[in-house]
FISEFI-973468 format. One record per residue (C-alpha): residue number from 1; residue in one letter; x, y negated, z. Coordinates in steps of 0.2 Angstrom, whole numbers, plus 5000, padded with zeros to 4 digits. Each point is the difference from the previous one (the first is absolute). Layout:
// residues N
NUM, a, X, Y, Z;
...
END
This chain:
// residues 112
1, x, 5407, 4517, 5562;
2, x, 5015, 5007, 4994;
3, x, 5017, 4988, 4998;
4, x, 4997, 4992, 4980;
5, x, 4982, 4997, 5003;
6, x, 5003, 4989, 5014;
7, x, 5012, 4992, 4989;
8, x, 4988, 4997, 4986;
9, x, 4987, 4995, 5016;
10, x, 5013, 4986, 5007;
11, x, 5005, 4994, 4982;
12, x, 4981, 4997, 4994;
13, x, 4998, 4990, 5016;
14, x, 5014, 4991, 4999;
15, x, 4994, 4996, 4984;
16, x, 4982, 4998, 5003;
17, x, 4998, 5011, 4985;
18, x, 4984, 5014, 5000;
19, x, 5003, 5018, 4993;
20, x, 4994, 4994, 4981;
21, x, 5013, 4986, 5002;
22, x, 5011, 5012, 5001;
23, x, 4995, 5010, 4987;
24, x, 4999, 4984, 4988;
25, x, 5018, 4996, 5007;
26, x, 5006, 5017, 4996;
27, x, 4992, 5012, 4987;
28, x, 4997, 5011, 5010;
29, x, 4983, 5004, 5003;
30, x, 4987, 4994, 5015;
31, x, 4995, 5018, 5002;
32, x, 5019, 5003, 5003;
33, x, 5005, 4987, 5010;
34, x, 4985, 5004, 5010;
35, x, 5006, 5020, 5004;
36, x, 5017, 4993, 5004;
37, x, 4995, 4987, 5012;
38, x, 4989, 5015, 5009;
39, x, 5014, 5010, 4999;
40, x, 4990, 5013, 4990;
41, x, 5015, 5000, 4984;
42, x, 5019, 4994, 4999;
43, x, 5004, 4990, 4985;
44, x, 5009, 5005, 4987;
45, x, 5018, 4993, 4998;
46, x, 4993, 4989, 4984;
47, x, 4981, 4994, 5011;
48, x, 5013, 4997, 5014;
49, x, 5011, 4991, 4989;
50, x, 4988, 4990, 4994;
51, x, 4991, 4996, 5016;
52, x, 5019, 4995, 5007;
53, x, 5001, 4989, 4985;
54, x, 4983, 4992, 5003;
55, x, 5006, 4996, 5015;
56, x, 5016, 4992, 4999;
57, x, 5009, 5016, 5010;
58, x, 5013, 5012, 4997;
59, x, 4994, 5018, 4998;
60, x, 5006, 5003, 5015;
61, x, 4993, 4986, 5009;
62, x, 4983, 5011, 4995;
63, x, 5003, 5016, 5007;
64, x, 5012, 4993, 5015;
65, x, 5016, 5009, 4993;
66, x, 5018, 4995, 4997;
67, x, 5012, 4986, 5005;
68, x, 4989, 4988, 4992;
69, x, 4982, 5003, 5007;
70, x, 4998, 4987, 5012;
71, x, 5006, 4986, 4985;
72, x, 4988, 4991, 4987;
73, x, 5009, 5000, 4983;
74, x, 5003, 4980, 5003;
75, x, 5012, 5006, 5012;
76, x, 5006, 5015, 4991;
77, x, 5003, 4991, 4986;
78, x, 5011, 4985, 5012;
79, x, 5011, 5016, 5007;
80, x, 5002, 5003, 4981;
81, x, 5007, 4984, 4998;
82, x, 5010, 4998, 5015;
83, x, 5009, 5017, 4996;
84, x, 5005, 4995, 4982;
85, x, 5008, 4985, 5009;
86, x, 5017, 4997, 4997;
87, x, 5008, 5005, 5020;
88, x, 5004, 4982, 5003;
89, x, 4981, 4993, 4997;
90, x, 4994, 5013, 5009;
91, x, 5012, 5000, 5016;
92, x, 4995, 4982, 5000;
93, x, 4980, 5003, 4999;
94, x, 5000, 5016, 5013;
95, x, 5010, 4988, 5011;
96, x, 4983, 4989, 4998;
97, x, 4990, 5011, 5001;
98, x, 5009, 5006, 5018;
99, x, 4999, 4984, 5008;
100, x, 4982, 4999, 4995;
101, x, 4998, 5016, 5008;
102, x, 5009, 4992, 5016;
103, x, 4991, 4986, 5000;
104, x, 4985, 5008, 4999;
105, x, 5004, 5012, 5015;
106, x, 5005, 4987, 5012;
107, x, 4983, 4990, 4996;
108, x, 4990, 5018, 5004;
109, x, 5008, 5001, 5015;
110, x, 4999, 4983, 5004;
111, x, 4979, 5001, 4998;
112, x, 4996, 5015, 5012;
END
């Protein structure tokens, strides 16, 4: 199975969502989905677009490219924000953000 049709695999599942879901969700065809899941075509930027949309993903979430591909758009679109930030608000949110992180690290080590 070849990397995006994993990706369309996983993403159906997470979503509980059959092959026609899919297709319903998307526009692109069953028939298509179907030879993308089995790795038998590659979408189209436009059918890989759509299935991206259909799913709440960047593009390249879907074929597990780019800076970006291991991020929903929900947390794309929170990057978004926190860069347009003026540099005050958003030293004192990553500064939150860090001592979450901390937080969060010592706890981990903490449980093993």
């Amino acid at each position: 199975m070849d990397e995006i049709a994993f990706i369309i695999a996983n993403l159906r599942n997470k979503k509980g969502w059959s092959q026609s879901d899919l297709a319903s969700e998307s526009g692109v065809s069953r028939e298509m989905i179907s030879k993308y899941v089995r790795g038998l075509a590659i979408p189209s930027v436009d059918a890989a677009k759509k299935i991206a949309d259909a799913f709440s993903v960047s593009l390249g979430y879907l074929v597990g490219e780019g800076i970006d591909a291991s991020f929903d758009k929900m947390t794309l679109n929170r990057f978004q924000e926190i860069q347009n930030m003026k540099l005050d608000f958003r030293v004192h949110l990553l500064s939150l953000i860090d001592s979450v992180n901390r937080i969060y690290k010592i706890q981990q080590t903490y449980s093993q």
